[in-house]
Structure formats: structure tokens, C-alpha cells
The first five atom37 places (N, CA, C, CB, O) and aatype in JSON, in Angstrom:
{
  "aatype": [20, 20, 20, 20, 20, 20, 20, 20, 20, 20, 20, 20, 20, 20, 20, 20, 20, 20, 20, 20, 20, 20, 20, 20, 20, 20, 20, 20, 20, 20, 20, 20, 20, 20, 20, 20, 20, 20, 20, 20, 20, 20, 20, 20, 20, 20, 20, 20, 20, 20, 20, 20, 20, 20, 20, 20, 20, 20, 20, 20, 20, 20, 20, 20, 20, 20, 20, 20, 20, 20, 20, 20, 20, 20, 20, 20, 20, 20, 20, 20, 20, 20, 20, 20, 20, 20, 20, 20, 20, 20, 20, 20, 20, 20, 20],
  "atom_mask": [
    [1, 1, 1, 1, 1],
    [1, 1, 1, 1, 1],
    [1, 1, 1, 1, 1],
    [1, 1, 1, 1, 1],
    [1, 1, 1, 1, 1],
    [1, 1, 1, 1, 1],
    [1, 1, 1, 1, 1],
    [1, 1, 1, 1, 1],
    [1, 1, 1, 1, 1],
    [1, 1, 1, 1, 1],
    [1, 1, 1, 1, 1],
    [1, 1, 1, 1, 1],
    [1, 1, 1, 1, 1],
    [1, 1, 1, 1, 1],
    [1, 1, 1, 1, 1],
    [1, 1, 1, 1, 1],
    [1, 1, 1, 1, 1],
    [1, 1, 1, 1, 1],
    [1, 1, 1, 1, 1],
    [1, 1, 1, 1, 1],
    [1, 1, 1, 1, 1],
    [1, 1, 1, 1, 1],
    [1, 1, 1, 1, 1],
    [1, 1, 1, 1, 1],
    [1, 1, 1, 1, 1],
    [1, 1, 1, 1, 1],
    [1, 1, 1, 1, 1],
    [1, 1, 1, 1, 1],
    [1, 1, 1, 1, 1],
    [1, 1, 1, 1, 1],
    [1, 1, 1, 1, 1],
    [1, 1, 1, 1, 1],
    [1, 1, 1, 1, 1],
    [1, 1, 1, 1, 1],
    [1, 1, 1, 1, 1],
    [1, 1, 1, 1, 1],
    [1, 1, 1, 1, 1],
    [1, 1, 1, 1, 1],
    [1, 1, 1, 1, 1],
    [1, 1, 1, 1, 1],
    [1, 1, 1, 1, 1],
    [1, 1, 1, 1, 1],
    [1, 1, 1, 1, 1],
    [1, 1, 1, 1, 1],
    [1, 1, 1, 1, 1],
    [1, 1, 1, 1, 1],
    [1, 1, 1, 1, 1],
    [1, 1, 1, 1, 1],
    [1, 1, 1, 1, 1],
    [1, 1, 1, 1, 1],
    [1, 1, 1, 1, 1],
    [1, 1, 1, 1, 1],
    [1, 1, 1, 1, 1],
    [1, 1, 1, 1, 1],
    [1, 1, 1, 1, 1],
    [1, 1, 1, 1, 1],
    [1, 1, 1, 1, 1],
    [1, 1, 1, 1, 1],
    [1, 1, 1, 1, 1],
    [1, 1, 1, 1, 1],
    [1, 1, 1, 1, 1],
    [1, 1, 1, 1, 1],
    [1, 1, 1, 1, 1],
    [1, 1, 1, 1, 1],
    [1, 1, 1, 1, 1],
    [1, 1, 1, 1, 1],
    [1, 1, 1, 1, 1],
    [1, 1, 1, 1, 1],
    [1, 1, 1, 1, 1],
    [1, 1, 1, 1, 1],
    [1, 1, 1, 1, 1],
    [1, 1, 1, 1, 1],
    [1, 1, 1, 1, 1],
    [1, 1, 1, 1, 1],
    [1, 1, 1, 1, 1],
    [1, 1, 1, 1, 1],
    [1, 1, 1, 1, 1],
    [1, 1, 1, 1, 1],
    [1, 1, 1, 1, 1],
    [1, 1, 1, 1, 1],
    [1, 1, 1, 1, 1],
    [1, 1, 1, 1, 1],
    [1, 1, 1, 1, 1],
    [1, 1, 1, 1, 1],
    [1, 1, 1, 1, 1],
    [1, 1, 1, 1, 1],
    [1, 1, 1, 1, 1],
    [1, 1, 1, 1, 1],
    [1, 1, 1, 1, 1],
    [1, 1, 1, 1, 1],
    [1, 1, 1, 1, 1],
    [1, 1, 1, 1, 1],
    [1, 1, 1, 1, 1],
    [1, 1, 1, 1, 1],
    [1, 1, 1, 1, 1]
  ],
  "atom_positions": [
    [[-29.29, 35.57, -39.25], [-29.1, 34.48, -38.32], [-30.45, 33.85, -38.01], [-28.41, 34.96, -37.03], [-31.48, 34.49, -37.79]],
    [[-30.31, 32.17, -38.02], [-31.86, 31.9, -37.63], [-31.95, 31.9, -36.26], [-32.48, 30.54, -38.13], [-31.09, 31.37, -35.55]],
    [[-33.0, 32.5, -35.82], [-33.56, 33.04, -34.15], [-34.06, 31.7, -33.62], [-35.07, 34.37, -34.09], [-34.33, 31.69, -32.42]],
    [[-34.26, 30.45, -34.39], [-35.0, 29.36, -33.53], [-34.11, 28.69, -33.08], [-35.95, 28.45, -34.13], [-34.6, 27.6, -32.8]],
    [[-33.19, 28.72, -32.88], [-31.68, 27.96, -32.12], [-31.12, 29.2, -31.34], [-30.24, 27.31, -33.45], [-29.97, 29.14, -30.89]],
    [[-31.85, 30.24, -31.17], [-30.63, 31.02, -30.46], [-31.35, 31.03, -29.13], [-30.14, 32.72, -31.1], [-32.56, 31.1, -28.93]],
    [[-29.91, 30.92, -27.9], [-30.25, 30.73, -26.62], [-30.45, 29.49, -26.02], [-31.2, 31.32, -26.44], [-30.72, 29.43, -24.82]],
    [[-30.3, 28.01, -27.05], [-30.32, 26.89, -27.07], [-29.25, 26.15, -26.95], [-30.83, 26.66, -27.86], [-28.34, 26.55, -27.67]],
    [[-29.07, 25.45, -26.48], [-27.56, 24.38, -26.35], [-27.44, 23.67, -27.4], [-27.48, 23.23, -25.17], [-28.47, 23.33, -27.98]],
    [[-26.01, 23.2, -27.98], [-25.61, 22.6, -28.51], [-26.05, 21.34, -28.6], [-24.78, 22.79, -28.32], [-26.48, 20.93, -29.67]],
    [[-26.01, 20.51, -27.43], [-27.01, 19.57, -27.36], [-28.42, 19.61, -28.15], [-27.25, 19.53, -26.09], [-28.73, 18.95, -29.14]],
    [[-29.09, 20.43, -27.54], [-30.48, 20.89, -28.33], [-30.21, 20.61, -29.41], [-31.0, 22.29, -28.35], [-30.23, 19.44, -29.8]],
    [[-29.87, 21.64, -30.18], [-30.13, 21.44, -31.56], [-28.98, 20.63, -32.68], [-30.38, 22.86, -32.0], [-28.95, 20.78, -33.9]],
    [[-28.09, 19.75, -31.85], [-27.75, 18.64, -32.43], [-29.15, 17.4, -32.34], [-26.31, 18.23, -31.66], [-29.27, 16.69, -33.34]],
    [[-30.06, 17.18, -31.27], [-30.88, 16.28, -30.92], [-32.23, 16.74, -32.17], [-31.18, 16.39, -29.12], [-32.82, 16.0, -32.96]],
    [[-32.39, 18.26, -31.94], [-33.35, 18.61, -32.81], [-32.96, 18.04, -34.32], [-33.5, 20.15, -32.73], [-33.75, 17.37, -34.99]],
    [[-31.55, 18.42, -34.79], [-31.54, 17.87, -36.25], [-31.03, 16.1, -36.53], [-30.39, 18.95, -37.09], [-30.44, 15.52, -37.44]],
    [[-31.7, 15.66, -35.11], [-30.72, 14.6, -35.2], [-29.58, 13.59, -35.4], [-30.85, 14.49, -35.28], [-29.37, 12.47, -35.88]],
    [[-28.96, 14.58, -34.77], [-27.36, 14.61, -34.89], [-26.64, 13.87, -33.7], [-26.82, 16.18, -34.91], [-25.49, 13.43, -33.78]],
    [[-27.52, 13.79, -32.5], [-26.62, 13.97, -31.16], [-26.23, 12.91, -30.75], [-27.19, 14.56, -30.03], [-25.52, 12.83, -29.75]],
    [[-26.67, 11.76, -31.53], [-26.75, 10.35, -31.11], [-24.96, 10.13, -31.65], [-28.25, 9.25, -32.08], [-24.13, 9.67, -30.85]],
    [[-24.56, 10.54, -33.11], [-23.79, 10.15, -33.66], [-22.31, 11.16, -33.42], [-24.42, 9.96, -34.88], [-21.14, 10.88, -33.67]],
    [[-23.01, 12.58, -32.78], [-21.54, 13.14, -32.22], [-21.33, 12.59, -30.77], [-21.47, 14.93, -32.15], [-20.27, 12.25, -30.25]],
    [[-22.33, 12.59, -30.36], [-22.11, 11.86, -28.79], [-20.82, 10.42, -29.11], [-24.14, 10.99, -28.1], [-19.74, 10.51, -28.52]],
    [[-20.97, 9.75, -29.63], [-20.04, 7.69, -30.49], [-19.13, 8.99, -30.71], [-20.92, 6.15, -32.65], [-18.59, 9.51, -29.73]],
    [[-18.92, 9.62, -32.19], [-17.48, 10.44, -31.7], [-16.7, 10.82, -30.85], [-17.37, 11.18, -31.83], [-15.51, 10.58, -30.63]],
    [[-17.68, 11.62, -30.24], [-16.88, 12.15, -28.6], [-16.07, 11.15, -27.91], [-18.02, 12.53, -27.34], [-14.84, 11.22, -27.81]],
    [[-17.0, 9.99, -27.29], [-16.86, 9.38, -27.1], [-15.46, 8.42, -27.72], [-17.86, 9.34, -27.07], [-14.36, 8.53, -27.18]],
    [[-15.62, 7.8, -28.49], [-14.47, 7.7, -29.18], [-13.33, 7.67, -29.3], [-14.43, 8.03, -29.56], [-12.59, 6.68, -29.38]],
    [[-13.04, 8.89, -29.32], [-11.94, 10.32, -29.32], [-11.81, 9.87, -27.49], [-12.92, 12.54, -29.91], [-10.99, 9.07, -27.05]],
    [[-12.45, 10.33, -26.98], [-11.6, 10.78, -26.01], [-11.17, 8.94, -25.07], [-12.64, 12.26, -24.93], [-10.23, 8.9, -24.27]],
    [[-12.01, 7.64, -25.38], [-11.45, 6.47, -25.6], [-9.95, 5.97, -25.71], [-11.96, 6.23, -26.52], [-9.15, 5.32, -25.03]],
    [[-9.99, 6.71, -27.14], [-8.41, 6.6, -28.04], [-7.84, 7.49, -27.16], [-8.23, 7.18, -29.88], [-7.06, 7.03, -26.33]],
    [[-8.15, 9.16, -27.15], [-7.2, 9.73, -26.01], [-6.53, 9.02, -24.68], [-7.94, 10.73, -25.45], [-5.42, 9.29, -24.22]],
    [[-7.33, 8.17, -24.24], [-7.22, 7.76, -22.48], [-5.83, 6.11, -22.83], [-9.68, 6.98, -21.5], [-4.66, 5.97, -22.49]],
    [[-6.61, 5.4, -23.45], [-5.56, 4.52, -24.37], [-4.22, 5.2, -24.29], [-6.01, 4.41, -26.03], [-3.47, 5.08, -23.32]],
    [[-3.97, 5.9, -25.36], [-2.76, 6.77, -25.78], [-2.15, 6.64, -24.39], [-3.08, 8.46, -26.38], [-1.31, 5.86, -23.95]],
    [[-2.82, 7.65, -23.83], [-1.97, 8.19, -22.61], [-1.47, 7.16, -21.65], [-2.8, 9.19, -21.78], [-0.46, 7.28, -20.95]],
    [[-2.27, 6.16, -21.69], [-1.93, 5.0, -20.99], [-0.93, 4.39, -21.51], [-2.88, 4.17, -20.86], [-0.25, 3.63, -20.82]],
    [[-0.75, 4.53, -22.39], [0.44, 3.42, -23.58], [1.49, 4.44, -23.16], [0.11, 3.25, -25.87], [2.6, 3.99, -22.9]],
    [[1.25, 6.03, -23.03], [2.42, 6.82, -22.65], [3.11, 6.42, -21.62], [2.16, 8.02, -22.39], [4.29, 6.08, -21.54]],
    [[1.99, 6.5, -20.55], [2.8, 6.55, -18.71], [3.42, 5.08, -19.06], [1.36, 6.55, -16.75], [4.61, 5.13, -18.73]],
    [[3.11, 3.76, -19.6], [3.69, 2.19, -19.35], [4.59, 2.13, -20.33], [2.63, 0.87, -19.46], [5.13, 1.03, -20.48]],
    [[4.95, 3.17, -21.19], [6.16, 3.19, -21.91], [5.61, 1.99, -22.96], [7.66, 2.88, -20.91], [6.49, 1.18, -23.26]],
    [[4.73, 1.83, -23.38], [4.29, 0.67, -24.26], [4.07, 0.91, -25.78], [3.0, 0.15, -23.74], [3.43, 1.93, -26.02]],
    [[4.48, 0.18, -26.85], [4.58, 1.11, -28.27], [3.52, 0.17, -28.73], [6.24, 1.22, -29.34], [3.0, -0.68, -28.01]],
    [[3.25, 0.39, -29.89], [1.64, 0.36, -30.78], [1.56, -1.28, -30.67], [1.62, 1.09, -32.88], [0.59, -1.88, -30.21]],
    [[3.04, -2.03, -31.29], [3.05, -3.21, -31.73], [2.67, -3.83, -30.61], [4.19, -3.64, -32.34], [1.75, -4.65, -30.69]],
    [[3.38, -3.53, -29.14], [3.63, -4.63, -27.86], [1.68, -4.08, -27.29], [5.6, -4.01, -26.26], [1.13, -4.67, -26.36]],
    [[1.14, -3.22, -27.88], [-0.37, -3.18, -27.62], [-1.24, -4.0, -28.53], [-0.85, -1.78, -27.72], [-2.24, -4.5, -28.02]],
    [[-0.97, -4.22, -29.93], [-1.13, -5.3, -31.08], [-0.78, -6.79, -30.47], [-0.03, -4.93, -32.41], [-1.52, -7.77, -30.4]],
    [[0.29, -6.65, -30.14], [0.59, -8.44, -29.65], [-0.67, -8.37, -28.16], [3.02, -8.87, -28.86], [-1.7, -9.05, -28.15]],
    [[-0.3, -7.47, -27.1], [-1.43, -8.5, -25.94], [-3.21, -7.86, -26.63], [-1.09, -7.78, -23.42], [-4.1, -7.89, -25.78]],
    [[-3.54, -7.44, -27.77], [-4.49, -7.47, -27.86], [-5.06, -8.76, -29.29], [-4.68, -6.03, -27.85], [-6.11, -9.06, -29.86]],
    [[-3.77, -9.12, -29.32], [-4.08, -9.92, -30.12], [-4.51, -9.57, -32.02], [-5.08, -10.41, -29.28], [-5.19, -10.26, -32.78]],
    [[-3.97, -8.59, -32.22], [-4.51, -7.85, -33.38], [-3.45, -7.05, -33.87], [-5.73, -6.99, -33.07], [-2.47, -6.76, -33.19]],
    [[-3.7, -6.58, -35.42], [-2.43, -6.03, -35.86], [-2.13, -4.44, -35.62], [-2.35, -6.32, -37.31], [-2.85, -3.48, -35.33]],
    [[-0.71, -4.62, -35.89], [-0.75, -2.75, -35.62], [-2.09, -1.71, -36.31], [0.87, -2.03, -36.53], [-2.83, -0.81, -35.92]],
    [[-1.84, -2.48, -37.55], [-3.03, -1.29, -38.3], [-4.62, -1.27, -37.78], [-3.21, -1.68, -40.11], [-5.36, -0.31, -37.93]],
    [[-4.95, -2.39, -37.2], [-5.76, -1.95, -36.19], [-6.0, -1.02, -34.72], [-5.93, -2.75, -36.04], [-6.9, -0.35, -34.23]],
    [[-4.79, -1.38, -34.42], [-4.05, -0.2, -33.36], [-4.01, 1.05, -33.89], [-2.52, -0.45, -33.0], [-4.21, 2.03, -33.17]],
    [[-3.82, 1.12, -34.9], [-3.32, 2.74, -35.77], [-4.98, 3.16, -35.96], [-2.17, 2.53, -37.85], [-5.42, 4.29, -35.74]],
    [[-5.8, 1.98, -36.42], [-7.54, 2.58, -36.51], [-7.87, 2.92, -35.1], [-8.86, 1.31, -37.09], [-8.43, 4.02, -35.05]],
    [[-7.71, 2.35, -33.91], [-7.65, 2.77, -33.03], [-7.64, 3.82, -32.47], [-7.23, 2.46, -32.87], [-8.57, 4.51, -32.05]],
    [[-6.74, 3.94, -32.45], [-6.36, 5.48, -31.92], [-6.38, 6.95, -32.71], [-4.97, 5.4, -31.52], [-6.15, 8.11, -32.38]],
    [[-6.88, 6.09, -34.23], [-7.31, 7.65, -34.92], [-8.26, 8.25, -34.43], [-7.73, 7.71, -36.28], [-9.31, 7.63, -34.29]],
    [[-8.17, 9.48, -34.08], [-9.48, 10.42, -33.13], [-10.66, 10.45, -34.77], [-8.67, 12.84, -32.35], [-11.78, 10.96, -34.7]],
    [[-10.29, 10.0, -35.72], [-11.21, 10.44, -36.47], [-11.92, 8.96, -37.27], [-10.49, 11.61, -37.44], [-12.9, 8.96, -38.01]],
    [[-11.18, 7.9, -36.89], [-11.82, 6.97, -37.41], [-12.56, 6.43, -36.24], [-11.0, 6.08, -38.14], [-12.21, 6.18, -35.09]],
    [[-13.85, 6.3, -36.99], [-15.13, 5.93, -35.99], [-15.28, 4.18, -36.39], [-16.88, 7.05, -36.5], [-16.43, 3.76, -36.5]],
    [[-14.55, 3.56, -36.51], [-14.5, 1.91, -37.03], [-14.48, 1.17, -35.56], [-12.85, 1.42, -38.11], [-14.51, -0.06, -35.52]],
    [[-14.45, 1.71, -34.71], [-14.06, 0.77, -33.32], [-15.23, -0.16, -32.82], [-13.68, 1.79, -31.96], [-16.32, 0.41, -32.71]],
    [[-15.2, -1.08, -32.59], [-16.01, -1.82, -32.0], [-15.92, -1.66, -30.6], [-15.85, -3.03, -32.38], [-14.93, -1.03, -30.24]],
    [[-16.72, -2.06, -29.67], [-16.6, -2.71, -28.41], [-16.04, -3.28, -27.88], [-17.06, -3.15, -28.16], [-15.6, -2.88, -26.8]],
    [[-15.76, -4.5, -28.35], [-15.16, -5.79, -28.6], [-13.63, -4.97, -28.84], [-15.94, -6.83, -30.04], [-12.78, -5.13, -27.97]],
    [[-13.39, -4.31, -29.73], [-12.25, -3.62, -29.69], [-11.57, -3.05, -28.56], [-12.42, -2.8, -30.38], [-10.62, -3.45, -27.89]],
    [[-12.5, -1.74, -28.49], [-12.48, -0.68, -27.19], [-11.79, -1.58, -26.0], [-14.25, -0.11, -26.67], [-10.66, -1.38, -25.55]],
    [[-12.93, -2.85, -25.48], [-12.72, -3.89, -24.34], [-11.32, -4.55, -24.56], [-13.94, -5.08, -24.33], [-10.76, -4.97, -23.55]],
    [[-10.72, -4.69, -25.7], [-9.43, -5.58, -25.92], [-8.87, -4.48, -25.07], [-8.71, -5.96, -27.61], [-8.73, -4.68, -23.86]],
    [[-8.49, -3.2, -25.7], [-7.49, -2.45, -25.67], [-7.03, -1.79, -24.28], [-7.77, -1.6, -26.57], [-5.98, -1.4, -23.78]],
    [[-8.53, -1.9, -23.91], [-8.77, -1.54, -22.47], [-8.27, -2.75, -21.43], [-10.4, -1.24, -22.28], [-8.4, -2.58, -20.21]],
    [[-7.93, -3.49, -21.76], [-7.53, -4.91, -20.82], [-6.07, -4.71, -21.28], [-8.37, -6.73, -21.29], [-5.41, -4.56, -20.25]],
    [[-5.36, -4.64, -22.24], [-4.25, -4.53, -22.96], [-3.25, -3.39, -21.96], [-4.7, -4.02, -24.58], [-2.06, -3.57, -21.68]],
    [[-4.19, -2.11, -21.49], [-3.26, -1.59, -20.58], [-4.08, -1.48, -19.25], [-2.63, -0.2, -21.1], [-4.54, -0.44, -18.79]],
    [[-4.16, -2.48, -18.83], [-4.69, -2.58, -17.45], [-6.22, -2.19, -16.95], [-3.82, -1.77, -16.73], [-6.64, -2.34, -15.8]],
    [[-6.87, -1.75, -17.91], [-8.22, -1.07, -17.51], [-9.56, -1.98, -18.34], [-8.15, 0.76, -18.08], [-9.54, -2.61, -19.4]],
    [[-10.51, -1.79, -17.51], [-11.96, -2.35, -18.0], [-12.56, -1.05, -18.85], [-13.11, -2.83, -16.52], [-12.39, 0.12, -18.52]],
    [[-13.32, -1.54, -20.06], [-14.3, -0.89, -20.57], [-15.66, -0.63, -20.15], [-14.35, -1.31, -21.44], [-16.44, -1.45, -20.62]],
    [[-16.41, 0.59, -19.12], [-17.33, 0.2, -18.61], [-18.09, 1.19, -19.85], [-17.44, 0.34, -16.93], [-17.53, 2.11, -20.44]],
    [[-19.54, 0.73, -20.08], [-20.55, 1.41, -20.68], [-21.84, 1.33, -20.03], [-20.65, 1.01, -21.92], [-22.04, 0.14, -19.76]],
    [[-22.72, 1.98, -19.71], [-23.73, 2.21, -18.94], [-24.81, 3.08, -20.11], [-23.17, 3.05, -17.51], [-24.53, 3.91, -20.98]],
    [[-26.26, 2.39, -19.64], [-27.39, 3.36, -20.37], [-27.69, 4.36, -18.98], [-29.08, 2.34, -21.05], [-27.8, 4.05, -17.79]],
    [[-27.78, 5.86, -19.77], [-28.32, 6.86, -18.54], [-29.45, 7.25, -19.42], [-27.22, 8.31, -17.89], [-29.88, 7.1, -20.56]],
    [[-29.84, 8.13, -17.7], [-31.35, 8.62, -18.52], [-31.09, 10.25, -19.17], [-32.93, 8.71, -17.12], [-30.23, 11.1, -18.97]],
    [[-32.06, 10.19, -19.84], [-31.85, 11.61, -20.53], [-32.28, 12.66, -20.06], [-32.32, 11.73, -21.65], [-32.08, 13.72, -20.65]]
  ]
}
């Protein structure tokens, strides 16, 4: 086992191999599409009637909400997020 990561956070040594920037946009992401979903759950709302008020097609909806496709824009995120009632906020923090 290598000893120079042990006792270190995950964080750490995703940042050390420079990784953390790009699982952080995953995470992120993912749990985006999660909050969506669930929202489309509680308003009883299906993929298409989220396609029509976002103005875009289902199969963008379907990229959407894949926890594994990382294709989303902002501009996206912000549609979808208005689509079931909510704002997209993003903020820079400090590290």
C-alpha cells in the first residue's frame, strides 16, 4: 500500500492528482439531475411536458438526467431549473 495518501482525505488526494476539479462538475451534476427528477416526481410531470416548457427535446431531457452524462450546460441546468419551479444558483467559495 502506498503510505503517502494514508490518513489523507479523499479530497486531498483527488486535488493532489488533479482530479478534484472534475469529480467535484460530476458530483455536482448527479445530484442536479437527482433534485430535477424528484421534482418532476412530486409535480407528477413526465420527460416530454419538461422538454416542451424547456423548450428542448426529450433526448435532451434524457442527457439530462443521466447521472453519468456530464454534457449539461448551465444554460441547460438554468432551463430545467425554471421548468419545475426553481432557480439555478452557483456561487464561487473559498477553498
Amino acid at each position: 500500500m502506498n503510505e503517502k495518501h494514508l490518513g489523507s482525505s479523499l479530497d486531498d488526494f483527488l486535488a493532489e492528482e488533479g482530479l478534484l476539479a472534475d469529480a467535484e462538475a460530476v458530483a455536482w451534476k448527479r445530484v442536479i439531475a437527482f433534485q430535477i427528477a424528484q421534482l418532476m416526481k412530486e409535480q407528477n410531470l413526465s420527460k416530454a411536458e419538461l422538454a416542451r416548457r424547456m423548450q428542448t427535446s426529450r433526448a435532451a431531457v434524457d442527457r439530462l438526467l443521466d447521472p453519468e452524462n456530464e454534457s449539461a450546460t448551465l444554460a441547460t441546468l438554468e432551463k430545467a431549473a425554471l421548468a419545475v419551479g426553481r432557480r439555478l444558483q452557483v456561487a464561487l467559495v473559498s477553498q
